[in-house]
C-alpha atoms as a printed R data frame, in Angstrom:
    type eleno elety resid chain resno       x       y       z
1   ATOM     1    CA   UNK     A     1  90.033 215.572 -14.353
2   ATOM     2    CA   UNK     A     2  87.028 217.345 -15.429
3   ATOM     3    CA   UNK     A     3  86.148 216.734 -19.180
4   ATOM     4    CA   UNK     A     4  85.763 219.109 -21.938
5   ATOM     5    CA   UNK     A     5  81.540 220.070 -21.689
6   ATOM     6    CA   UNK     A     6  82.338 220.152 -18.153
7   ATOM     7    CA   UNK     A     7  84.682 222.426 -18.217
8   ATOM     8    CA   UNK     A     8  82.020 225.565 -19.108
9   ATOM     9    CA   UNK     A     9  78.563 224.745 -19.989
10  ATOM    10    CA   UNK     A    10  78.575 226.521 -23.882
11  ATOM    11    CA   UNK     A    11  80.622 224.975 -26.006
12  ATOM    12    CA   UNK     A    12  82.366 228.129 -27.332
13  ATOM    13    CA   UNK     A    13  85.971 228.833 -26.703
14  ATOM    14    CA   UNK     A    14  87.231 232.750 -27.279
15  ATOM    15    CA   UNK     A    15  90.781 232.118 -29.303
16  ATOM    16    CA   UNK     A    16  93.747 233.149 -27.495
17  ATOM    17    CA   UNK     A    17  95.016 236.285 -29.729
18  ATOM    18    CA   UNK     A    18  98.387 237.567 -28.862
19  ATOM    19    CA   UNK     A    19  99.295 241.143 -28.737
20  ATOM    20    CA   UNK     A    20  97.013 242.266 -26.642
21  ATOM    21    CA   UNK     A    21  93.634 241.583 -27.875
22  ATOM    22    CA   UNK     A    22  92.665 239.249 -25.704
23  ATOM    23    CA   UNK     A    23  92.043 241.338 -22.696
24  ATOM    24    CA   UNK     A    24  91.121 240.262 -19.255
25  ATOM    25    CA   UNK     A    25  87.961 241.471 -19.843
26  ATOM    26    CA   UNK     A    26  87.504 240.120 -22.566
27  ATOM    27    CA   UNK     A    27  88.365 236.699 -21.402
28  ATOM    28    CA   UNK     A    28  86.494 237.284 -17.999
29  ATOM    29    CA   UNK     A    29  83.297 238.219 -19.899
30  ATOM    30    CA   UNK     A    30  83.271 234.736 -22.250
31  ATOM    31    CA   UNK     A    31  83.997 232.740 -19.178
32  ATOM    32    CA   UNK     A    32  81.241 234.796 -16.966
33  ATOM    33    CA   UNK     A    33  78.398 233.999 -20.427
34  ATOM    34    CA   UNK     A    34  79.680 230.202 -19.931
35  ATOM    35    CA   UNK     A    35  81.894 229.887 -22.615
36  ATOM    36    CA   UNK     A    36  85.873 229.805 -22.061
37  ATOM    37    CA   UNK     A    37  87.539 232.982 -22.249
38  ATOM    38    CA   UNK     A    38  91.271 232.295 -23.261
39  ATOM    39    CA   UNK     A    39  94.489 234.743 -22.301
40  ATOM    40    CA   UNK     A    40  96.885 235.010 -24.728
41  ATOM    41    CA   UNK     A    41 100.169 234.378 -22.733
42  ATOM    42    CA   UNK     A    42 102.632 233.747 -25.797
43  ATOM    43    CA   UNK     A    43 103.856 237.288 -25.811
44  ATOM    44    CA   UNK     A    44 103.972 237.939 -21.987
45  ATOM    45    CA   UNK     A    45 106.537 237.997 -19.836
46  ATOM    46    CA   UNK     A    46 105.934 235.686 -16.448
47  ATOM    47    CA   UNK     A    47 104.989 238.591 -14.551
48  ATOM    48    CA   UNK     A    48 102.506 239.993 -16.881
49  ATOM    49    CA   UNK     A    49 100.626 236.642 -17.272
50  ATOM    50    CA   UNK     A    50 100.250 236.269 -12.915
51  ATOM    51    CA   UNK     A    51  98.926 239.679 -13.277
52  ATOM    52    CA   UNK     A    52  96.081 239.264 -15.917
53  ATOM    53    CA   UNK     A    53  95.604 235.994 -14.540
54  ATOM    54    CA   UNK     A    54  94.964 237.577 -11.183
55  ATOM    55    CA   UNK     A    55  92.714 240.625 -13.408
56  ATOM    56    CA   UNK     A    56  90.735 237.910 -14.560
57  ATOM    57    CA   UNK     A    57  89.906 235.524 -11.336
58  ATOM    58    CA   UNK     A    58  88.721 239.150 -10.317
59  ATOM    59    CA   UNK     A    59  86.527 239.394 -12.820
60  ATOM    60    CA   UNK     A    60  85.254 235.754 -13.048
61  ATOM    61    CA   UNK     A    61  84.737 232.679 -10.741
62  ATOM    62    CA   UNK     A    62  84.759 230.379 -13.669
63  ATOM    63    CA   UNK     A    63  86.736 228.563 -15.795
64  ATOM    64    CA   UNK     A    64  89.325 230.235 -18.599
65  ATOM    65    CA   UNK     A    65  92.607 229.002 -20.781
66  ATOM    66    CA   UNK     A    66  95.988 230.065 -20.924
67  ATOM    67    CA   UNK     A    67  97.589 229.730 -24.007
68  ATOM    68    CA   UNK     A    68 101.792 229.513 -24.593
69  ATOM    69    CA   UNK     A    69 103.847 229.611 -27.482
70  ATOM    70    CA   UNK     A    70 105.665 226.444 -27.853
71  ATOM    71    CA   UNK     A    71 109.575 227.573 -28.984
72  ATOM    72    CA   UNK     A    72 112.738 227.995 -27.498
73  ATOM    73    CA   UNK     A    73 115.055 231.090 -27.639
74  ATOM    74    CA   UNK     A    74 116.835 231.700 -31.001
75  ATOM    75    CA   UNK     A    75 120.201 232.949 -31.691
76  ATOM    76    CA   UNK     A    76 120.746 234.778 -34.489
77  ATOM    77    CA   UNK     A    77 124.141 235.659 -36.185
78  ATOM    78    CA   UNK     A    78 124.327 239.501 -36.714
79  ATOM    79    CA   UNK     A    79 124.993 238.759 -40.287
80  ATOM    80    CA   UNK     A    80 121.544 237.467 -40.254
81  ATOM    81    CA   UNK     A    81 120.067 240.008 -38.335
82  ATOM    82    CA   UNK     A    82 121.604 242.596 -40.966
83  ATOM    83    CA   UNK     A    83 120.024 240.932 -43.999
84  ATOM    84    CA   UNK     A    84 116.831 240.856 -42.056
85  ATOM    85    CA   UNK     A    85 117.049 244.274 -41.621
86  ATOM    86    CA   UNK     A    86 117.928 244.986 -44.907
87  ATOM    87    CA   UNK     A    87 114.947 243.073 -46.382
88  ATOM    88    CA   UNK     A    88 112.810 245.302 -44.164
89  ATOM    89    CA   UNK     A    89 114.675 248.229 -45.459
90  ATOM    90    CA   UNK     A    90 111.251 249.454 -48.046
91  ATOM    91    CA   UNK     A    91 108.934 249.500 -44.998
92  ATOM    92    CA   UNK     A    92 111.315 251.051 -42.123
93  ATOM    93    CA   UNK     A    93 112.787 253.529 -44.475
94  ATOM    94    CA   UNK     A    94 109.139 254.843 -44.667
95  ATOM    95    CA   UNK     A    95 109.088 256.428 -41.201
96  ATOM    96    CA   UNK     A    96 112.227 258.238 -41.818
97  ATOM    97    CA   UNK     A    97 114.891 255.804 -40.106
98  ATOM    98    CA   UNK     A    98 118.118 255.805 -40.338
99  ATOM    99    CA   UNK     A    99 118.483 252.207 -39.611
100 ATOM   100    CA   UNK     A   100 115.589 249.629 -37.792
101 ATOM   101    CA   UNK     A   101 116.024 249.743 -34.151
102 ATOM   102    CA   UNK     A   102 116.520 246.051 -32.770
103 ATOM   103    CA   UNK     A   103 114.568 244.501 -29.777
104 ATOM   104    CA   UNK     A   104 115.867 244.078 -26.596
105 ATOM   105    CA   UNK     A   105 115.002 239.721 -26.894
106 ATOM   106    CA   UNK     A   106 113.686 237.997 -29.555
107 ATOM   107    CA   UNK     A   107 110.707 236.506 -27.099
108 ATOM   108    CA   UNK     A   108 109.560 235.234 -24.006
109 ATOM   109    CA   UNK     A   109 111.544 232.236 -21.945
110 ATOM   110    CA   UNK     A   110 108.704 229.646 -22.201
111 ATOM   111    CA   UNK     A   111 110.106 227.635 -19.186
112 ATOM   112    CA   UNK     A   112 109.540 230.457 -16.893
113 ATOM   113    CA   UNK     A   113 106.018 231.355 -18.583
114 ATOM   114    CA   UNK     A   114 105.004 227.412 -18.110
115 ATOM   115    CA   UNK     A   115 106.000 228.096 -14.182
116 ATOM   116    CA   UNK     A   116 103.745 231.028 -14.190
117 ATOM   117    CA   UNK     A   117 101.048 229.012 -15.877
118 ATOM   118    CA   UNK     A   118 101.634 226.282 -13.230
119 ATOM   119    CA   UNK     A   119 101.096 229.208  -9.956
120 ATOM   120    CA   UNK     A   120  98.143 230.403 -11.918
121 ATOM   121    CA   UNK     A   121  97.097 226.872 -12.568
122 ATOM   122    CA   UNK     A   122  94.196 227.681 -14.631
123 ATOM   123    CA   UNK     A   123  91.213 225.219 -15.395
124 ATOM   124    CA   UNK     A   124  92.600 224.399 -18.784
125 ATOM   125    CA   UNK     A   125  96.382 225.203 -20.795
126 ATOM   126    CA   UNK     A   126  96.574 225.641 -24.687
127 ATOM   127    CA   UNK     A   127  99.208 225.189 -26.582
128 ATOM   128    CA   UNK     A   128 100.610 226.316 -30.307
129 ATOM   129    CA   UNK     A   129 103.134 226.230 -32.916
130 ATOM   130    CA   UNK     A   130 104.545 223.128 -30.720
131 ATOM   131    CA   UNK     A   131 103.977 220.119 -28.740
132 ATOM   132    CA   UNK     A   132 104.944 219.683 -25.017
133 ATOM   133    CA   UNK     A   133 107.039 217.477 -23.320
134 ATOM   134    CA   UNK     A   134 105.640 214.275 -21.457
135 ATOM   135    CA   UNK     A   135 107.006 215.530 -18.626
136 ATOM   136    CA   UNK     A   136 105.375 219.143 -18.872
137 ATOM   137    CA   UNK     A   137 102.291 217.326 -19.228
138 ATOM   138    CA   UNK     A   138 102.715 215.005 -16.663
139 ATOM   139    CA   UNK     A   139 103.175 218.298 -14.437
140 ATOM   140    CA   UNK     A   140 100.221 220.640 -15.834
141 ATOM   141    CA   UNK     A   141  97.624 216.833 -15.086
142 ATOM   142    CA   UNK     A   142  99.387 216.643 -11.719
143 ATOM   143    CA   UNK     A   143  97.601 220.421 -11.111
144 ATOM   144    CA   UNK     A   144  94.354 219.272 -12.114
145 ATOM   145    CA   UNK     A   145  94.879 221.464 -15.637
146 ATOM   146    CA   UNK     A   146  93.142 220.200 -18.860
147 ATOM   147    CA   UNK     A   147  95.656 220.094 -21.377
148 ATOM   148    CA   UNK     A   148  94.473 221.105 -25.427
149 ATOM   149    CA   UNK     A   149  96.862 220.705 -28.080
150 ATOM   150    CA   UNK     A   150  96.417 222.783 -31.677
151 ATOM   151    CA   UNK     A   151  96.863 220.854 -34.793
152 ATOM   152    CA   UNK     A   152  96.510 221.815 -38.780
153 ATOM   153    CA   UNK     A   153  96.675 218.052 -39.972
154 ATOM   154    CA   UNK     A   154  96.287 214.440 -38.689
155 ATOM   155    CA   UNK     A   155 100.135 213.334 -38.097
156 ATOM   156    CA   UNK     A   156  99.799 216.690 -35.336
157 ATOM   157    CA   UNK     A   157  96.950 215.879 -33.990
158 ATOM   158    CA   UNK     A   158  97.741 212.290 -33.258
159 ATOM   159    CA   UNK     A   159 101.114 213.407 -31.269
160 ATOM   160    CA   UNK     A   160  99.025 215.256 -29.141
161 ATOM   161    CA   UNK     A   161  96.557 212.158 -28.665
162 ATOM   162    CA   UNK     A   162  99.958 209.665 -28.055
163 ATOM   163    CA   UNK     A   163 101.223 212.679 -25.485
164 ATOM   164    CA   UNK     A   164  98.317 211.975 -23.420
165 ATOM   165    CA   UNK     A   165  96.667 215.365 -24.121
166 ATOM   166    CA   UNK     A   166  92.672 216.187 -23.342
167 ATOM   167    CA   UNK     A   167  91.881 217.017 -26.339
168 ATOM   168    CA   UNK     A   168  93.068 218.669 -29.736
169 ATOM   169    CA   UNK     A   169  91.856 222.531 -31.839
170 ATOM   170    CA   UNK     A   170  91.771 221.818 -34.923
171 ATOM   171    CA   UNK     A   171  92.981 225.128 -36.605
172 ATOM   172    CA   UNK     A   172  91.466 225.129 -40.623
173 ATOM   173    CA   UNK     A   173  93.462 227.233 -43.112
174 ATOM   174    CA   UNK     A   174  90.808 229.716 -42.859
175 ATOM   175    CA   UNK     A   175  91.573 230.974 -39.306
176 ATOM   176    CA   UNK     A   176  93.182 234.002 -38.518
177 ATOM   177    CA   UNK     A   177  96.565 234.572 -37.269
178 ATOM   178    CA   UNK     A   178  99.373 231.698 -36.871
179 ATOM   179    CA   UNK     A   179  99.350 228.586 -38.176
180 ATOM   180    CA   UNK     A   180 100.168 226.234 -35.300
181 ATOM   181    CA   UNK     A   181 102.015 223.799 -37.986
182 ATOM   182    CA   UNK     A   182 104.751 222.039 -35.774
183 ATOM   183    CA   UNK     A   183 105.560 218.697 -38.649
184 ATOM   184    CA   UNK     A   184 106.141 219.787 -41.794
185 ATOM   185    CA   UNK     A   185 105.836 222.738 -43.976
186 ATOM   186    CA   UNK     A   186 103.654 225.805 -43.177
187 ATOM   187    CA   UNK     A   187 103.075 226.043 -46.159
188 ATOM   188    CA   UNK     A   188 102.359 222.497 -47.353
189 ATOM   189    CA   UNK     A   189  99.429 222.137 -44.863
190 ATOM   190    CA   UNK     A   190  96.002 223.995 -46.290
191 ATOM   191    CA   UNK     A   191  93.306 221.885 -45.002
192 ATOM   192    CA   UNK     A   192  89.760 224.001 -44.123
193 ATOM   193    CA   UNK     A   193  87.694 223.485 -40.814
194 ATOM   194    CA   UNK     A   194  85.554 221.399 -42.434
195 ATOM   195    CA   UNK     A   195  88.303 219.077 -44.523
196 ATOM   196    CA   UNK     A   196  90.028 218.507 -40.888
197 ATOM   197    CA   UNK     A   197  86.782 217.499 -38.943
198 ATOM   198    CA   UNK     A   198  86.031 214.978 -41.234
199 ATOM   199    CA   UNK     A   199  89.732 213.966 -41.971
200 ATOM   200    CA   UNK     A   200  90.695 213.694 -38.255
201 ATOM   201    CA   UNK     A   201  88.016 213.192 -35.830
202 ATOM   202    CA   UNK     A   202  86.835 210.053 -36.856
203 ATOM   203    CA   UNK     A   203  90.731 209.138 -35.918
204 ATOM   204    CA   UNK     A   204  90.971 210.378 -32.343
205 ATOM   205    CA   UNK     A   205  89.525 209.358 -29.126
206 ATOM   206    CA   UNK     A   206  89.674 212.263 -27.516
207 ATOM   207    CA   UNK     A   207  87.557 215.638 -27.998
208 ATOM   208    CA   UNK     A   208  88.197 217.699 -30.865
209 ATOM   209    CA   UNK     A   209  87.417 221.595 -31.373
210 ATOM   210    CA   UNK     A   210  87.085 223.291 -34.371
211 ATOM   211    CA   UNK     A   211  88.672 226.370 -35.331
212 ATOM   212    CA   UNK     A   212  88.731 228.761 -38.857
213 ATOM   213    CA   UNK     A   213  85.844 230.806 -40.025
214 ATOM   214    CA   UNK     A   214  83.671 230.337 -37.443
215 ATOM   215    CA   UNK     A   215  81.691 233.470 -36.520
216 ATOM   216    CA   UNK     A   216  78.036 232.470 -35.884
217 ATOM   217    CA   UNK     A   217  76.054 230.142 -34.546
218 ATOM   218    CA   UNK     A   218  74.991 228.924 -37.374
219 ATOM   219    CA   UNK     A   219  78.922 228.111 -38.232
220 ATOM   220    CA   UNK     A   220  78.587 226.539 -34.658
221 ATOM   221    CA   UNK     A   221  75.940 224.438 -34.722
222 ATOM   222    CA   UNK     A   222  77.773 223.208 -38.418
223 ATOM   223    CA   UNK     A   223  80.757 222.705 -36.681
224 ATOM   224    CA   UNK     A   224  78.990 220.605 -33.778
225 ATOM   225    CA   UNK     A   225  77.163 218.698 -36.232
226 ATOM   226    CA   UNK     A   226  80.247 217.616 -37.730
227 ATOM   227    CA   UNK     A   227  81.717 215.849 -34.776
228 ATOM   228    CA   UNK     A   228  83.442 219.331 -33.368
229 ATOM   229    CA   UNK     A   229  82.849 219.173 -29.552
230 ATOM   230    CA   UNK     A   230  83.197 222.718 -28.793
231 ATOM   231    CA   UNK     A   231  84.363 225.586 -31.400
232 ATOM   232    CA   UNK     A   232  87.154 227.875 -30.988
233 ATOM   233    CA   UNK     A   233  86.632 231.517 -32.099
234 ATOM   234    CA   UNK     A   234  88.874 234.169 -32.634
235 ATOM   235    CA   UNK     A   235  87.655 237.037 -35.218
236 ATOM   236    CA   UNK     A   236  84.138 237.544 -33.816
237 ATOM   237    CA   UNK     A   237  85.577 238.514 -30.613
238 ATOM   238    CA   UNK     A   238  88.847 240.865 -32.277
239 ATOM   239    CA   UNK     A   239  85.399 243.585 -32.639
240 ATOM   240    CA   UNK     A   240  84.031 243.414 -29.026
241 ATOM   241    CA   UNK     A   241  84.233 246.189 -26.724
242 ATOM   242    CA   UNK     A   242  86.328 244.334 -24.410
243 ATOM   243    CA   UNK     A   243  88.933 243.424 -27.604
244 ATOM   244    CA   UNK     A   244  92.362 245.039 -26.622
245 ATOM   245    CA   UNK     A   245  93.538 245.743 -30.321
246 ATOM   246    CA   UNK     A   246  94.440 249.136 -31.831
247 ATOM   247    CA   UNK     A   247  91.093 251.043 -32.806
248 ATOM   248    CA   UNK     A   248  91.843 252.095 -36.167
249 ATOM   249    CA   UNK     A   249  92.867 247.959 -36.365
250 ATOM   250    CA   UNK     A   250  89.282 247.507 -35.351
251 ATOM   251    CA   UNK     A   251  87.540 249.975 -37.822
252 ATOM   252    CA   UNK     A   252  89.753 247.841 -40.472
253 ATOM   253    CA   UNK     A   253  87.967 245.220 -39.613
254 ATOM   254    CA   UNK     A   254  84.565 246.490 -39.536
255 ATOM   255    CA   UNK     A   255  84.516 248.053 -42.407
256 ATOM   256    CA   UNK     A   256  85.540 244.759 -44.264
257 ATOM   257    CA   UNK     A   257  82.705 243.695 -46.575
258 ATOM   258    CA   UNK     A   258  84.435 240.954 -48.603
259 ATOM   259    CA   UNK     A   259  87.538 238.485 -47.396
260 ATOM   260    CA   UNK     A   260  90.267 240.873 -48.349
261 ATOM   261    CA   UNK     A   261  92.885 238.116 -46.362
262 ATOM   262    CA   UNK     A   262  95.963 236.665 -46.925
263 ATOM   263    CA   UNK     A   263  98.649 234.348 -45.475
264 ATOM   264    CA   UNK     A   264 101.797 235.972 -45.072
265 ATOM   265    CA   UNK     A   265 105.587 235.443 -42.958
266 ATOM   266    CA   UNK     A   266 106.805 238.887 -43.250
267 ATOM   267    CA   UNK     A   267 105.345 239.662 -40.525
268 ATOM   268    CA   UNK     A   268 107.130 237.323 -38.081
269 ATOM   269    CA   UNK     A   269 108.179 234.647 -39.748
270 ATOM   270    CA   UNK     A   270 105.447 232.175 -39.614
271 ATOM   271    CA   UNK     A   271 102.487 232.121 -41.856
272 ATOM   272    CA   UNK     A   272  99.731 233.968 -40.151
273 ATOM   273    CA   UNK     A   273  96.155 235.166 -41.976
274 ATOM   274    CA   UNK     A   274  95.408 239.152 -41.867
275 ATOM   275    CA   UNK     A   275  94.056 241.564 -43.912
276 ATOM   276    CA   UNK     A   276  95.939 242.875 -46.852
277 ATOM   277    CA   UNK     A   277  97.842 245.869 -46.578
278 ATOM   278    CA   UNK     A   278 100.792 247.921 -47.850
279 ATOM   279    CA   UNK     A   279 102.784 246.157 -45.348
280 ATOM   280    CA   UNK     A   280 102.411 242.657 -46.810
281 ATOM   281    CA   UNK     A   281 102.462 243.876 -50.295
282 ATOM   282    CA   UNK     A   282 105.295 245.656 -49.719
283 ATOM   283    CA   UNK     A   283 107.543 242.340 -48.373
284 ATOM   284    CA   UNK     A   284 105.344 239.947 -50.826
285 ATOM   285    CA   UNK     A   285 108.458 239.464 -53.271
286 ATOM   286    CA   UNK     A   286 110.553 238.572 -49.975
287 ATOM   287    CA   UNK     A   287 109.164 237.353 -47.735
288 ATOM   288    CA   UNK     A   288 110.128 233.824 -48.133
289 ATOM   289    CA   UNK     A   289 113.649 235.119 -47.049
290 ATOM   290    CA   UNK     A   290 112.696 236.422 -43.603
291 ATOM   291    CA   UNK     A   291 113.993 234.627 -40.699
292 ATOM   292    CA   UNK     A   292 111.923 232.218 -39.038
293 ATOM   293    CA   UNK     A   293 109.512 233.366 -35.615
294 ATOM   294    CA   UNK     A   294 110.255 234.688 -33.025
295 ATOM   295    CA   UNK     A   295 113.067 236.927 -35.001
296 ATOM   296    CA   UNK     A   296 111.291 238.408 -37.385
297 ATOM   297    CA   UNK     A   297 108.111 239.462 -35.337
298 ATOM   298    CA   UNK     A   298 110.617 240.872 -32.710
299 ATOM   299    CA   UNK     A   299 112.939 242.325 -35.730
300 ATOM   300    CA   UNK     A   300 108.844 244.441 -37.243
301 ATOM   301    CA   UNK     A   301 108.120 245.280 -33.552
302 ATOM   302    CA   UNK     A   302 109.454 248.784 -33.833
303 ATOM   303    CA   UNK     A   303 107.559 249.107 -37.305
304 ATOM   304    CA   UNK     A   304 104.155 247.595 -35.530
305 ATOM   305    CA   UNK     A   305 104.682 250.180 -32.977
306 ATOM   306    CA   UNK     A   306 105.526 253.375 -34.694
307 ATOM   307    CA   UNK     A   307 102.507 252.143 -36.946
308 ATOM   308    CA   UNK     A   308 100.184 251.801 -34.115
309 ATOM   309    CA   UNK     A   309 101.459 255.437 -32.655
310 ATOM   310    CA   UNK     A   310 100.684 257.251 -35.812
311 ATOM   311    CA   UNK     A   311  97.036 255.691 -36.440
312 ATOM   312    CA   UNK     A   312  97.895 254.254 -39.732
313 ATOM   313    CA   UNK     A   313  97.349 250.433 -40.278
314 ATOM   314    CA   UNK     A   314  98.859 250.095 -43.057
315 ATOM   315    CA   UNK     A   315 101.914 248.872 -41.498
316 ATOM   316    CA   UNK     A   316 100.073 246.798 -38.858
317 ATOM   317    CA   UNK     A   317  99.972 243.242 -38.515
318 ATOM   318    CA   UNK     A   318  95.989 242.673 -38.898
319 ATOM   319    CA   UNK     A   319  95.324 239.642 -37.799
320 ATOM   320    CA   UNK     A   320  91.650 238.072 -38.285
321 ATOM   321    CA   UNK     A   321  90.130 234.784 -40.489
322 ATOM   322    CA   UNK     A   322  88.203 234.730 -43.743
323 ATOM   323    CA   UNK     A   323  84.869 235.206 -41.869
324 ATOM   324    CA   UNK     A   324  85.556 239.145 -40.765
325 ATOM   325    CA   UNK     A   325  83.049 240.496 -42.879
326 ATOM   326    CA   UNK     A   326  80.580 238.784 -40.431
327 ATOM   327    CA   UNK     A   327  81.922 239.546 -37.461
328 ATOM   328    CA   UNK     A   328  79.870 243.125 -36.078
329 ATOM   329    CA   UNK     A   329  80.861 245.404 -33.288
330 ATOM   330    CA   UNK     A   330  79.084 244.715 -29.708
331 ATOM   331    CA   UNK     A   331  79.657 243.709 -25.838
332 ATOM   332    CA   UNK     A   332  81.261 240.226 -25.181
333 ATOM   333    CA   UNK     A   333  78.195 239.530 -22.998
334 ATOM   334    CA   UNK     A   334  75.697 240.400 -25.950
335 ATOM   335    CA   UNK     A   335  77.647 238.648 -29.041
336 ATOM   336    CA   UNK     A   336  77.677 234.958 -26.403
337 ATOM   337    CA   UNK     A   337  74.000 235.522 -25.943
338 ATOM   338    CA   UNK     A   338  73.429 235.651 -30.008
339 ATOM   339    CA   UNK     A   339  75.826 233.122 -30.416
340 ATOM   340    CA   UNK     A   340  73.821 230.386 -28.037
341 ATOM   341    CA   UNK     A   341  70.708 231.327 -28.706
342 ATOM   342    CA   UNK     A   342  71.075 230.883 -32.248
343 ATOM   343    CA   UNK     A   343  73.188 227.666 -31.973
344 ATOM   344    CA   UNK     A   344  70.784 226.679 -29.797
345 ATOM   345    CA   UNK     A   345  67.737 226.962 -32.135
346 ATOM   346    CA   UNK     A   346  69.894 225.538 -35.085
């Protein structure tokens, strides 16, 4: 098994954003600079994921991540599903519904995505909002795949450690999108970037990556300095060319001068950072009543969607971290060659 600086010769890893952000190209062109480019796999089916995969190895003759959702398949009552709906009433009522249209599933089948990931059988496998089963492990090591864990505290990243993982993101409060919390409260666990390098490294044995408000290279060569092996960033790359996300999403984004972010579940469920909007103020008085991910993100699909159709984010989950007022518009290829140069001379 290779080991982590190995693995790609920067020590940069592009986030895995799901939802279409993380592109092919996107991932292709970190991996192709000599960072690793990561494909978000948590919200595509099997099939999908052996395509992009293929789109990518394409692309790029070096290493990249996939990244899965760890969860199982809920199953809601419909008493639960009509309270959900009815807490969601204020937002769908605004696009002149007569009643919110339901999904088809609530998510992907992880065990057929993790056999996907094993006929792909990338360089390296991330994982979030979970932890693995020895025996999944035992089955990605048997295909030569590096195996990282996220974690938001200690307790999380020291299951990943005992599983016998390669090595463990540590996601700060500051990063955008999901919290990966898998023991204990969401929203119990608020420890920055900075608070978990120095609470938790010193405590592991194997490689640890940093993740949350990390945009430069100067946040880099910070991060490095503070025992980080490698830094996982997921904002910075949301503005490339190559980032799949909706375009008025994007000029959102840019045009952020100040971190206008907040946590919120309404969304889907689980706490996840974006940028304020009518949507989250909207649900703010409830939105400790939605129903747990995957139901709720499948349950605002339709509302994402019909949002994304008519231009207007407003309704759109906005995913991003506290640093988005740094992050600027430009080529994958360009942004790694600022990044390294300047980590480099830092």
């Amino acid at each position: 098994m290779l080991r982590l600086h190995e693995l790609f010769p920067h020590p940069i890893i592009q986030g895995p954003m799901a939802g279409g952000a993380s592109t092919p190209a996107l991932v292709a062109a970190v991996s192709n600079a000599g960072g690793l480019g990561s494909l978000a796999c948590g919200m595509l089916s099997p099939e999908a994921m052996l395509e992009q995969a293929w789109e990518i190895r394409q692309a790029c003759s070096r290493s990249f991540a996939m990244n899965l959702f760890v969860q199982t398949a809920p199953a809601p009552t419909p008493e639960e599903i009509q309270a959900a709906s009815a807490l969601l009433k204020p937002v769908w009522s605004q696009f002149g519904w007569d009643a919110l249209p339901l999904p088809a599933k609530w998510c992907e089948d992880m065990e057929a995505q993790f056999e996907a990931l094993l006929q792909v059988s990338p360089a390296v496998a991330s994982f979030t909002f979970g932890i693995i089963s020895s025996e999944q492990l035992a089955q990605l090591h048997a295909s030569g795949i590096f195996v990282i864990g996220t974690a938001t505290h200690l307790a999380e990243a020291l299951a990943w450690q005992n599983l016998g993982a390669d090595a463990v993101c540590l996601s700060g409060v500051e990063a955008g999108g999901h919290r990966g919390t898998f023991i204990g409260e969401q929203e119990a666990v608020s420890f920055s970037t900075s608070e978990l390098l120095a609470q938790v490294a010193p405590q592991l044995s194997i490689p640890v990556i940093a993740a949350g408000n990390i945009v430069t290279g100067e946040d880099i060569s910070s991060a490095l300095s503070a025992g980080a092996a490698a830094v996982q960033m997921g904002t910075a790359f949301l503005v490339t060319h190559e980032s799949g996300i909706h375009p008025a999403y994007k000029q959102q984004l840019l045009a952020a001068t100040t971190d206008t972010t907040r946590q919120t579940r309404a969304f889907t469920g689980r706490f996840a950072r974006g940028l304020d909007n009518r949507f989250m103020q909207v649900m703010a008085e409830v939105a400790a009543q939605v129903p747990a991910y995957p139901v709720q993100n499948a349950l605002t699909a339709a509302i994402r969607s019909a949002a994304a159709k008519n231009n207007d984010p407003q309704w759109m989950s906005m995913w991003c971290g506290q640093g988005v007022a740094r992050a600027r518009a430009m080529g994958t290829a360009e942004l790694m060659r600022d990044l390294i140069s300047h980590c480099q001379t830092h």
